[in-house]
Each structure stands twice: as structure tokens, then as C-alpha cells.
TORVOZA-490026 format. One record per residue (C-alpha): residue in one letter; x, y, z. Coordinates in Angstrom, 2 decimals. Example, Ala and Ser with C-alpha at 12.3 -4.5 7.8 and 13.67 -1.06 7.14 Angstrom:
REM residues 2
ATOM  resn        x        y        z
ATOM     A    12.30    -4.50     7.80
ATOM     S    13.67    -1.06     7.14
***
This chain:
REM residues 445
ATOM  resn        x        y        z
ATOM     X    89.15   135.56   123.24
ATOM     X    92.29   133.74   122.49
ATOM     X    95.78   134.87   122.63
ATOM     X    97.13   133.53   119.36
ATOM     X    96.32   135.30   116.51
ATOM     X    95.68   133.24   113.02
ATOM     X    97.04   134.65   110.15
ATOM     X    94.57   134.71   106.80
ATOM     X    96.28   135.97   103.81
ATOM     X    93.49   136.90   100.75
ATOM     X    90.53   139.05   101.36
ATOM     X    88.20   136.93    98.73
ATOM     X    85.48   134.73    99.19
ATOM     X    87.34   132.16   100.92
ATOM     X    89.52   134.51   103.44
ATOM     X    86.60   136.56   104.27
ATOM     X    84.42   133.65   105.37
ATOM     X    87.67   132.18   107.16
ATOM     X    88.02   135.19   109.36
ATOM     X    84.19   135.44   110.01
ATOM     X    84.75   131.79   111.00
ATOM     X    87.48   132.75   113.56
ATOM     X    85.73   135.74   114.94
ATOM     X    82.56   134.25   115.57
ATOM     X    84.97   131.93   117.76
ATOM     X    86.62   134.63   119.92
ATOM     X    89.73   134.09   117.75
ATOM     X    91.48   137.43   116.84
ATOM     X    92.86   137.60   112.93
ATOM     X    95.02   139.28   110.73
ATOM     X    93.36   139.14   107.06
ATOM     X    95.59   140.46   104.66
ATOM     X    94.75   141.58   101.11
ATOM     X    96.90   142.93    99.08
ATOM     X    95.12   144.90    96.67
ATOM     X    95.12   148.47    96.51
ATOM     X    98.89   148.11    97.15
ATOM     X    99.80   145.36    94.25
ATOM     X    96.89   145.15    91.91
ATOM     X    95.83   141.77    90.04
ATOM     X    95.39   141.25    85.70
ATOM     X    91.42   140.90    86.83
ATOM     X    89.91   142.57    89.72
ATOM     X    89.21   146.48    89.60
ATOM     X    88.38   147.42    93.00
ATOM     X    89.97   147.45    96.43
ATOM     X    86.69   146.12    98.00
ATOM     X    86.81   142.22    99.68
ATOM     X    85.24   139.32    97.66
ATOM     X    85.02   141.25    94.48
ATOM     X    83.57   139.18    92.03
ATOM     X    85.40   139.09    88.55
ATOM     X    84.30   136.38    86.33
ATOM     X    80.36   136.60    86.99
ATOM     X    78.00   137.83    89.37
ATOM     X    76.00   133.90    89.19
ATOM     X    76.40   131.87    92.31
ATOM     X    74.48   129.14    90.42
ATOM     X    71.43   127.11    90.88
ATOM     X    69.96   127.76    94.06
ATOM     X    67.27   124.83    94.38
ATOM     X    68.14   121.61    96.29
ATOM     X    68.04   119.45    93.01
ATOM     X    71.58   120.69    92.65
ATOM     X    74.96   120.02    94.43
ATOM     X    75.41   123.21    94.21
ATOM     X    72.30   124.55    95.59
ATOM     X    72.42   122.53    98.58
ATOM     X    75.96   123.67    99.45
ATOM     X    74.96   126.67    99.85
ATOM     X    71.96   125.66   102.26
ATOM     X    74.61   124.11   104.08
ATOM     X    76.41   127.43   104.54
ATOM     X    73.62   129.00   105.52
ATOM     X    72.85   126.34   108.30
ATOM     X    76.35   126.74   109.29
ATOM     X    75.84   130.64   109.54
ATOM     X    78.13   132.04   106.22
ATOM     X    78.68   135.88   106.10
ATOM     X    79.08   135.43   102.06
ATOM     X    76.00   133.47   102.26
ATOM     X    74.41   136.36   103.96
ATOM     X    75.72   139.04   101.93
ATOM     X    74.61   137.08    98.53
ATOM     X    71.05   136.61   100.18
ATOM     X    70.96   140.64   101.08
ATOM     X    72.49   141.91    97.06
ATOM     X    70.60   139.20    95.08
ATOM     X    69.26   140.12    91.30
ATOM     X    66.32   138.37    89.39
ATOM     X    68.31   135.17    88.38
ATOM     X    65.41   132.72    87.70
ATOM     X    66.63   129.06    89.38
ATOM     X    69.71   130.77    89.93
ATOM     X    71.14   132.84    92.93
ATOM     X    72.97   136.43    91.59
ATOM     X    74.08   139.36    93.03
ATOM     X    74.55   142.99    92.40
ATOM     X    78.41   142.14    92.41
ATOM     X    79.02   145.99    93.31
ATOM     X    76.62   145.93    96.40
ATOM     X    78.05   141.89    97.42
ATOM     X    81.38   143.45    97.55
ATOM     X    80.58   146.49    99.55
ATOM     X    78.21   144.96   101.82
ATOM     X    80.84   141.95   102.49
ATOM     X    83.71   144.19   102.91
ATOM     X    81.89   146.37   105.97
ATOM     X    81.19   143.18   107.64
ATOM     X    84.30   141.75   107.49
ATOM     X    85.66   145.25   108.50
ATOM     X    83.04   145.45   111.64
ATOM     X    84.07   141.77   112.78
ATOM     X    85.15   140.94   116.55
ATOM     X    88.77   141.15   116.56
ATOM     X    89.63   141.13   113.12
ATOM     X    92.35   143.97   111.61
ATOM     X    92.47   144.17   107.76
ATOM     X    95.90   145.01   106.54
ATOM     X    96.26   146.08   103.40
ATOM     X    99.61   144.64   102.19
ATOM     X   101.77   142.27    99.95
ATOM     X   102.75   139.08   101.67
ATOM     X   105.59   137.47   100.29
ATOM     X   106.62   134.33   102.79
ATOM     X   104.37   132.15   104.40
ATOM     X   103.96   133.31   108.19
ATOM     X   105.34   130.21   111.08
ATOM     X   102.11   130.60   113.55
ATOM     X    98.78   129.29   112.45
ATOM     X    97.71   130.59   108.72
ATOM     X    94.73   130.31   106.51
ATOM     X    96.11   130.74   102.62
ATOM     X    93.40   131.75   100.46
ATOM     X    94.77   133.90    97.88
ATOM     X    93.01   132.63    95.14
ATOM     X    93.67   132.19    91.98
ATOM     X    95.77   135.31    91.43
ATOM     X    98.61   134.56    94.02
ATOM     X   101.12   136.95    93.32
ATOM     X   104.35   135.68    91.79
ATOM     X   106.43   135.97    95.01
ATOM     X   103.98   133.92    97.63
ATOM     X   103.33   131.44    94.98
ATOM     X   106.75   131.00    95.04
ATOM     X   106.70   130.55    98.66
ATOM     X   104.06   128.17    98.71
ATOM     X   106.13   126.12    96.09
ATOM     X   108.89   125.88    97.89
ATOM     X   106.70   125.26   101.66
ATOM     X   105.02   122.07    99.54
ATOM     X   107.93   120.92    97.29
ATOM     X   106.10   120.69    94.86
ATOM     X   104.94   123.10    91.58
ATOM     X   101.65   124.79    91.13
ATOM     X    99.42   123.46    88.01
ATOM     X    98.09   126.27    85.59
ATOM     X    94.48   126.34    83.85
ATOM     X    93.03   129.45    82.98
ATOM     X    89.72   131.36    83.29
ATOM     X    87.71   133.52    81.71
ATOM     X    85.68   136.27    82.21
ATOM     X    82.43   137.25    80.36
ATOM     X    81.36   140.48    78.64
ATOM     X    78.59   142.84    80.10
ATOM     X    76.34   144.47    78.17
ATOM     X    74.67   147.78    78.85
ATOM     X    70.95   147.03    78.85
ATOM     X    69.60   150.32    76.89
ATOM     X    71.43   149.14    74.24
ATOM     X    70.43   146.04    73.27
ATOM     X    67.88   146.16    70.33
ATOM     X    64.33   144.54    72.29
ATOM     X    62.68   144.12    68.72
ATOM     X    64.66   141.23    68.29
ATOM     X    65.39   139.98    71.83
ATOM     X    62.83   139.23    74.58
ATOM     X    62.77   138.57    78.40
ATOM     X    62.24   135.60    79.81
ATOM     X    63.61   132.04    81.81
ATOM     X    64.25   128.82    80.27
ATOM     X    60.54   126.92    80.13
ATOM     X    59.16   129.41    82.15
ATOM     X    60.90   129.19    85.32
ATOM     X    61.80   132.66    87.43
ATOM     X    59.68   135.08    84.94
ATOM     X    61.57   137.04    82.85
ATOM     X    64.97   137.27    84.19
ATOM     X    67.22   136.67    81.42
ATOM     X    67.42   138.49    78.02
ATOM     X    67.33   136.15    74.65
ATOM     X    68.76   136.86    71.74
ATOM     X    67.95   134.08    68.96
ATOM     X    69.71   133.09    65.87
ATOM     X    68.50   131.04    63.11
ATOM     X    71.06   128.40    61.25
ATOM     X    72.16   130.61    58.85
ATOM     X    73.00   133.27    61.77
ATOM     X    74.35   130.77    64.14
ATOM     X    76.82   129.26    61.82
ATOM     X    78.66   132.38    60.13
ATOM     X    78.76   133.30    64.03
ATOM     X    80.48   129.85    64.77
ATOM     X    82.72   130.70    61.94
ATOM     X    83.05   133.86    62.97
ATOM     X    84.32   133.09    66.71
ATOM     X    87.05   130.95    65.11
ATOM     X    88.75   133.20    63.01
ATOM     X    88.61   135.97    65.09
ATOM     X    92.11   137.21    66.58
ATOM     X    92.90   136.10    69.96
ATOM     X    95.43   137.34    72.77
ATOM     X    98.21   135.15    72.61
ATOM     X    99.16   132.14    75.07
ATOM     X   102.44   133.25    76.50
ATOM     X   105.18   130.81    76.03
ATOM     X   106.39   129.76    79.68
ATOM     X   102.02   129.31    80.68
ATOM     X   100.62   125.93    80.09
ATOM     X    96.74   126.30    78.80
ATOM     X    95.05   123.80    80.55
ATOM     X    91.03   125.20    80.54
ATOM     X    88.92   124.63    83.52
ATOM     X    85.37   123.28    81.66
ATOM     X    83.07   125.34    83.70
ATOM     X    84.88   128.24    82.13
ATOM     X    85.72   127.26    78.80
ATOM     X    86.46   130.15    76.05
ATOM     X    83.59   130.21    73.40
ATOM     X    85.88   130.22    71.04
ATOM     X    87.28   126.57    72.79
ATOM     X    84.14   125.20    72.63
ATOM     X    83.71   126.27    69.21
ATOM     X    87.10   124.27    68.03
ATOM     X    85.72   121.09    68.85
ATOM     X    83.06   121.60    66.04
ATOM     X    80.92   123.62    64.78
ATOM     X    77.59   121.95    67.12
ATOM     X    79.06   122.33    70.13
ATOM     X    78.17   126.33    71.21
ATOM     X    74.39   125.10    70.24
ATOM     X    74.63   122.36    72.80
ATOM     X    76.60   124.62    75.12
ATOM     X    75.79   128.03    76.13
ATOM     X    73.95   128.86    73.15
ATOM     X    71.73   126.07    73.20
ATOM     X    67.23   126.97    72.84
ATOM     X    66.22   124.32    74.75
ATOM     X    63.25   125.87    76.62
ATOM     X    63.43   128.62    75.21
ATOM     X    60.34   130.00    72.50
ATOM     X    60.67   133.03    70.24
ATOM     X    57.29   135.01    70.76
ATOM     X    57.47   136.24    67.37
ATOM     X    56.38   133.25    65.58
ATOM     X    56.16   131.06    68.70
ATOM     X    58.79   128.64    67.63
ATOM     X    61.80   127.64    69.45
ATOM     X    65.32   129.24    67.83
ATOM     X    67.90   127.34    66.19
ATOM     X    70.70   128.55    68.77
ATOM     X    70.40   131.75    71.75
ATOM     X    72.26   133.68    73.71
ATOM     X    71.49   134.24    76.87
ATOM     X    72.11   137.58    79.20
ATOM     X    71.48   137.91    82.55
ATOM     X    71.30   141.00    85.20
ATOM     X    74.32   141.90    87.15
ATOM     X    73.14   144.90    88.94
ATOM     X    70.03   145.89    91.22
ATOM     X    69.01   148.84    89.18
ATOM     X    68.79   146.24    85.79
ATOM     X    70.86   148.84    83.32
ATOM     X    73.37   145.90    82.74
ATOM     X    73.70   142.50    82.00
ATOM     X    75.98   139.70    81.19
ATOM     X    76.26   136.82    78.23
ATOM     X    76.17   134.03    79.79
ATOM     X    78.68   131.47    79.26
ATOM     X    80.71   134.03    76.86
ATOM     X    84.03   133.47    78.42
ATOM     X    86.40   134.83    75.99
ATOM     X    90.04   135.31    74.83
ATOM     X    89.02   137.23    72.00
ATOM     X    90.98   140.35    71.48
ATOM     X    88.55   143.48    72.30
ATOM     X    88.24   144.72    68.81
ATOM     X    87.35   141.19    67.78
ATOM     X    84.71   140.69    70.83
ATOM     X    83.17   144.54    69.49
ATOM     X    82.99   142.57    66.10
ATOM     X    82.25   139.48    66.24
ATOM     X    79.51   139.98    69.21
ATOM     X    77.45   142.52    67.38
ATOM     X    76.61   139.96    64.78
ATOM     X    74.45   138.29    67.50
ATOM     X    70.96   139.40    66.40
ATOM     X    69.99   142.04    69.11
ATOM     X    73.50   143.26    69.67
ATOM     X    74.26   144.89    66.70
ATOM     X    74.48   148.34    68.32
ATOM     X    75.83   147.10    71.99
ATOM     X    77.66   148.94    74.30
ATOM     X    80.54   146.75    76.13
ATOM     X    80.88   148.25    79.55
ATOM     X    83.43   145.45    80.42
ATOM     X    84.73   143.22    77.53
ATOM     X    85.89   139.81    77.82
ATOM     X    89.33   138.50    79.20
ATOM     X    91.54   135.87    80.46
ATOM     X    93.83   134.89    83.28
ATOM     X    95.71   132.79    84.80
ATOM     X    94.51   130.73    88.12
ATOM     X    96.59   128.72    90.13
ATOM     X    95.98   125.65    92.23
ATOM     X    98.21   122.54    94.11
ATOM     X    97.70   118.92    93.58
ATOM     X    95.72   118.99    96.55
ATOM     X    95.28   115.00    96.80
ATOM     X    99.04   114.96    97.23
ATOM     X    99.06   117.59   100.09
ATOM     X    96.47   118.13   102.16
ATOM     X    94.26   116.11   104.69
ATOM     X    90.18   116.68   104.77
ATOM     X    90.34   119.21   107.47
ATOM     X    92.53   121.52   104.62
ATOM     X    95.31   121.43   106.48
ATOM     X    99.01   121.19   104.84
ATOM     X   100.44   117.30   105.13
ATOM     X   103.64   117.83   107.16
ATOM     X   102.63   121.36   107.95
ATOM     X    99.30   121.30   110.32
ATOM     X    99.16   124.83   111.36
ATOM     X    98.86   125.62   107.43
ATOM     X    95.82   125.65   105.71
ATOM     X    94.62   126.16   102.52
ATOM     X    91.09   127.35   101.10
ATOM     X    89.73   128.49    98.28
ATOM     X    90.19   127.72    94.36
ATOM     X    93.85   127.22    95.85
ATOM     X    92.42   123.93    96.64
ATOM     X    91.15   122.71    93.36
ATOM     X    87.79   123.66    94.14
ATOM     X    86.15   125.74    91.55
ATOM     X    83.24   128.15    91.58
ATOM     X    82.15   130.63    94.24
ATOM     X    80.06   129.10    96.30
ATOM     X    82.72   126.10    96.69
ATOM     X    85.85   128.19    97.52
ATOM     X    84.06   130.06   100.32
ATOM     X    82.77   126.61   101.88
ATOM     X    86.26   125.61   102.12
ATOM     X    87.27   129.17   103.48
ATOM     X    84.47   128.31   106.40
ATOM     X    86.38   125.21   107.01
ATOM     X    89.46   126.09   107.01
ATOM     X    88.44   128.99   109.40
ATOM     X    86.69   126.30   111.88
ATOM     X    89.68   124.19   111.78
ATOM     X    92.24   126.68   112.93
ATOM     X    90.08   127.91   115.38
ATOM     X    90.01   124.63   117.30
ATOM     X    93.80   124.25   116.28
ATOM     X    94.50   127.40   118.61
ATOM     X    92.34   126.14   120.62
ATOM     X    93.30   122.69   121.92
ATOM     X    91.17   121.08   119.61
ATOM     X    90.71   118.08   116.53
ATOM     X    90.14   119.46   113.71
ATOM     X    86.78   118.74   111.90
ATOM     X    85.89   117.18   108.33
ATOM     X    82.18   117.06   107.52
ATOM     X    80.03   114.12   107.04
ATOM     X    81.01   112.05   103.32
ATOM     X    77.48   112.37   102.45
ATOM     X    77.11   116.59   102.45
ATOM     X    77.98   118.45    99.73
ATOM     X    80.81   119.97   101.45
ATOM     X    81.89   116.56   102.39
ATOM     X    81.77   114.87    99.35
ATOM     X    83.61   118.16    97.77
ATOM     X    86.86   117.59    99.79
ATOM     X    86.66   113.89    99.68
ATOM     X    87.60   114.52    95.99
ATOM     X    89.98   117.23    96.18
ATOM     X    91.39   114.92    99.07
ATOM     X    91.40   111.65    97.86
ATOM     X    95.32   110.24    97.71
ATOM     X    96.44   108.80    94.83
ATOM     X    94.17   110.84    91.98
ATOM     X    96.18   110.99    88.80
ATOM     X    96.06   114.25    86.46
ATOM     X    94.11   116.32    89.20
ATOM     X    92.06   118.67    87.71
ATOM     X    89.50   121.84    90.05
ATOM     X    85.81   120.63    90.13
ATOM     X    82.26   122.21    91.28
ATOM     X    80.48   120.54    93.76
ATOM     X    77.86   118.29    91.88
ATOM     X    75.62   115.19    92.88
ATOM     X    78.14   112.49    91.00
ATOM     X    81.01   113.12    93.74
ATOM     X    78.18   111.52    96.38
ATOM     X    78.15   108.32    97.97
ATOM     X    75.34   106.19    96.17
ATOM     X    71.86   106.02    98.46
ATOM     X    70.66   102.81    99.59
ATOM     X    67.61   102.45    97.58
ATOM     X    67.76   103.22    93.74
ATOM     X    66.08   106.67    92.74
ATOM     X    66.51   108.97    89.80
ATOM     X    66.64   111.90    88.09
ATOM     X    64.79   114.76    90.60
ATOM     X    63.41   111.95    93.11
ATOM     X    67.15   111.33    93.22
ATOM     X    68.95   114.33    93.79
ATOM     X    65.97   115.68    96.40
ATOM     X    66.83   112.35    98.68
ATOM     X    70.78   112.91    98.43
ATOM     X    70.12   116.73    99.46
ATOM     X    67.56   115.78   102.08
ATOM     X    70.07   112.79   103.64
ATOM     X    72.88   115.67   103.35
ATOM     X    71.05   117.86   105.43
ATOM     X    70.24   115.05   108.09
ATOM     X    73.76   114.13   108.16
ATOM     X    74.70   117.93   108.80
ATOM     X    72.54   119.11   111.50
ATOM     X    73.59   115.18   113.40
ATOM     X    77.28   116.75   112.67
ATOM     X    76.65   120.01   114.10
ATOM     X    74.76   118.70   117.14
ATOM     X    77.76   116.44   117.78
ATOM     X    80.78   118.17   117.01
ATOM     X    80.60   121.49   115.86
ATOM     X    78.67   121.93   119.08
ATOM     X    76.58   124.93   118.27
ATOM     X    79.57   127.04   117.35
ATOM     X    77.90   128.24   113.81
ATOM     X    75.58   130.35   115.69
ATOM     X    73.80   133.09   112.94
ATOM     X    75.54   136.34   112.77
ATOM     X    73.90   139.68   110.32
ATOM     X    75.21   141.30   107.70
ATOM     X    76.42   145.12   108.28
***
């Protein structure tokens, strides 16, 4: 084992996969969280990787970026990709978890790791020896300050928002029914339709309700993938039908006709007794969300077990200041990871935690540090965040339009299937070759 230990600071997605990076490499770690000692506006637990905005890690099947970044994970042996795997709900196409289980299964691993100490504490400077920073979105006030003043540079601010859940027994299953977008997964999600005349006093609705005020020295710059309802709605009164509420797919076996809008819910726990609107994201205050919610056919009587809210996340100009292997320009025994990085979703900001934790281990080791091939999803993902010279630099989810064109012309599924199936090629000749079998599989406590 080696002598140095690396510093990771944030016990989230990203730091736990950083430090199961760095064990699995004989390299002892510090991971500090800081939470129960300083608490955060969102999270409610002490437990690692606690999931606060939803318990979705997305699409799951190869025909997405998404889905085949987290094959890659798996192929380059992710604890969060284990722990998902092991607390997974119904989710249709999707992969979700039991977000209570995910954190308490990921937390004893991490806790069980090969020379890794979890320290439960506030830090407040950056440390000199080599560090992982993945703090997230919620870096507290006085190490964001730190960081600003280790990059020279100020953070950018966008916000995000976190969806309501729903206790199951109290949705009204006259109105609502179970089942997946055209069929696909059985019936894992819970529909509740709306005809025009419903959908548009709803609309209406959502825009007049009160919302919790922007405060004044906080720039609101909204992240798309989690855009308030009630943002969406602004833009006109069409846009939540072509957004989150839109039917497509979807066929109301009560007449057998497809709705004029729907909102969707879908299971966040194992034992099914509660579920979450999906793509609700809301700055509504909670009286309002009580209100205006329970004029959503189905919902009329529901019981809110966690409401809506909203808050802040933080992120660099990452193009600006780091190099592909996450490491700080100027500052090589510094790395970043995580939505820190402009990266945004879950399955993204632990990827770049599992780099990040490679990297530093061959740092303290002697070694170059790695940047996966262009063509892989993970490749492709910090070729953007990377990429000098990007103007107005705003967080982005891995998707199939950040990858480097194939040599023959395909599209739609054919398309996407030979991008993930090159990516996965170009991965395992990248493993073979450099990472040198050091991603061998480790289990879940």
C-alpha cells in the first residue's frame, strides 16, 4: 500500500467512487464529509451518496449516452454502480433505486474499504498533498471560497430542483392507472391524465401560484434537465404538454384513448408505498405545491411526504481550468469530480469521481495520468467539459450528440447501438492497454 495518503473531501457520488478507486489501488484515503456536523439546504441524512433530487439514474439501455456510461462503470468495476444494481425499483427503461437502501448500502461499503478512514468534518482550505474535491453542488460557503481563490477565478450559479413524493395509498386509482410509456417495463409508473380543459387551468394554475423568492446577491441561471415546472410553463402555455406532462405512449384504459396531457409518478422505494412526479421540479411555495398539485386528477386527496424545493449548485468554468485527466491547470495534485465539474446528473458525476480517483492513484504512484478514449461516453463527457476556449459554459448529461461522428452514416436506434458498441470496443482496447487490469470487480457490503 502506498505511503501518501490522498485527500477526498465530499462523501457523494463522486467522492465515494473516488476513494473506492484509490482503495482498490492499495492507496490509503481520507474521505471527508461534512454532514452531520454542518448540514446542507437539501440532504436529510448523514448517510454517503444520499440522493436528493430523485431516486432515477436514467435510461439504462445502450440506445442512450447515458445508459452506456453506466455499462462503462460497470466494466470498470463502480461501487455506486454496484450499489444501484443491488437497491434498484421497477423503473421500466430506466434504472432507480430505493434511495434509502442506495445510501445505506453505499455508505457500509465505503466504510468497509481497504484503508479508507471517514472523517466526519467541515473542511474549510484546500489540503497541499494530493486531493480529490468533490463536494458537489452544496460546497459550503467557506471551501467554495477556497476553491475561488486556489483557481482565481469565481464559481457560476444555476439552480436545481427537487421533485415532490407522493405517498402511494393516497393517490385516487379510479382515475389513475399503472403502466410504462407504449408498453415498455409493465406497469412501473403511475398516470394521472388530464383532458384540455384540466390541463390548461393547471398551466394557469402553476403560473400564478406563489413562489419562494430568488435572493438578491444569487444569479438564476436553470440547469434544463432540472427546469422548475413552473419555468417551463412561462415559456407558454404548450410547453409542460411537450415536456414532462406530455401522453405520448401513453392510453387511458377507460375509454382507450390517449390523454390530452399526464403526469407521470414513479416508485422510489422497494416496498412501493411511495412515489415521485416525475419531472415536477418546483419552486413553488409548499402551500401552493398542496394546492395547486391536488388539482391533478388523481391527486386530489394526496399526501406530500416530501414537497418540492430549490437550491443552489455550484460549478467552475471547467474548460478554463482543468485538463482531461480532472486535474487543476497549474495545480496537478488537485482534482476535481463531480457536478463541481459541469457535469450534471448522477450517473455522470460519479464517472468523473472514478476518474479522478484513478488519476491520483497513479499520481502517488509514479504514474501519467489517464483520459479515456474520445469515442466512450466518459470520454466524450470530459472532452466537453474540457474543451478550451467554450464560451458561456453551461453543466451537461452525457448524451450521443457530444460523440465523434461514425464512419459510415446510420440513424436513429441503428445509430446510437453502433456508437455504444464502438464505445465499448474502444474501452476494453483502453483497459487492456493502460489501465492494465487495475478495475478488477469488487462486491457490495
Amino acid at each position: 500500500m502506498s505511503d501518501e495518503r490522498v485527500t477526498v473531501i465530499g462523501g457523494g457520488l463522486a467522492g465515494a467512487e473516488a476513494a473506492a478507486q484509490l482503495s482498490r489501488r492499495g492507496v490509503p484515503v481520507d474521505l471527508y464529509e461534512m454532514r452531520p456536523v454542518r448540514r446542507t439546504e437539501a440532504h436529510q441524512t448523514d448517510r454517503l451518496g444520499e440522493l436528493v433530487c430523485s431516486n432515477s439514474f436514467r435510461n439504462a439501455t445502450l440506445e442512450t449516452a447515458v445508459g452506456l456510461l453506466k455499462e462503462e462503470m460497470r466494466r470498470l468495476g463502480s461501487l455506486v454502480m454496484q450499489a444501484a444494481d443491488a437497491t434498484q425499483v421497477p423503473a421500466g427503461a430506466c434504472l432507480a433505486v430505493d434511495r434509502t437502501h442506495f445510501a445505506a448500502r453505499l455508505t457500509a461499503a465505503v466504510e468497509a474499504l481497504p484503508g479508507v478512514r471517514v472523517v466526519r468534518e467541515e473542511v474549510t482550505a484546500i489540503p497541499e498533498g494530493t486531493t480529490i474535491l468533490a463536494t458537489g453542488p452544496l460546497t459550503s460557503p467557506a471551501l467554495s471560497q477556497a476553491l475561488a481563490t486556489a483557481l482565481g477565478t469565481a464559481h457560476l450559479y444555476f439552480y436545481d430542483a427537487i421533485a415532490p413524493i407522493v405517498a402511494v395509498d393516497s393517490i385516487d386509482m379510479t382515475v389513475a392507472w399503472k403502466a410504462s410509456r407504449y408498453g415498455k417495463g409493465g406497469e412501473d409508473y403511475i398516470n394521472c391524465p388530464l383532458d384540455r380543459t384540466q390541463y390548461y387551468a393547471f398551466v394557469e394554475a402553476v403560473v400564478a401560484a406563489e413562489k419562494v423568492p430568488t435572493r438578491d446577491f444569487e444569479r438564476c441561471i436553470y440547469f434544463e434537465g432540472c427546469m422548475p415546472i413552473e419555468e417551463m410553463a412561462r415559456r407558454g402555455p404548450d410547453t409542460l404538454a411537450f415536456g414532462p406532462m406530455r401522453p405520448v405512449g401513453l392510453v387511458d384504459p377507460r375509454d382507450g384513448k390517449r390523454p390530452y396531457a399526464c403526469v407521470q409518478l414513479r416508485q422510489d422505494d422497494a416496498e412501493g408505498r411511495l412515489f415521485n412526479m416525475v419531472g415536477f421540479q418546483t419552486k413553488m411555495t409548499y402551500p401552493e405545491q398542496r394546492r395547486v398539485f391536488r388539482m391533478i386528477p388523481g391527486l386530489e386527496h394526496a399526501e406530500f411526504v416530501r414537497l418540492g424545493s430549490l437550491h443552489r449548485n455550484t460549478f467552475v468554468n471547467s474548460p478554463a481550468l482543468l485538463l482531461p485527466s480532472l486535474q487543476v491547470i497549474g495545480r496537478k495534485r488537485l482534482f476535481l469530480a463531480g457536478q463541481l465539474v459541469g457535469v450534471e446528473g448522477y450517473v455522470e458525476s460519479a464517472a468523473t469521481g472514478m476518474l479522478a480517483g484513478m488519476n491520483a492513484a497513479r499520481l502517488v504512484r509514479g504514474g501519467a495520468a489517464l483520459t479515456p478514449p474520445r469515442s466512450t461516453a466518459l470520454g466524450s463527457l470530459l472532452a466537453y467539459v474540457t474543451q478550451r476556449g467554450k464560451k458561456a459554459f453551461q453543466p451537461m448529461n452525457a448524451n450521443y450528440g457530444l460523440f465523434p461522428p461514425l464512419a459510415r452514416t446510420l440513424r436513429g436506434r441503428e445509430k446510437k447501438l453502433a456508437l455504444a458498441e464502438r464505445a465499448l470496443d474502444a474501452l476494453a482496447r483502453w483497459q487492456e492497454t493502460q489501465v492494465g487490469g487495475e478495475a478488477a470487480s469488487q462486491s457490495v457490503a
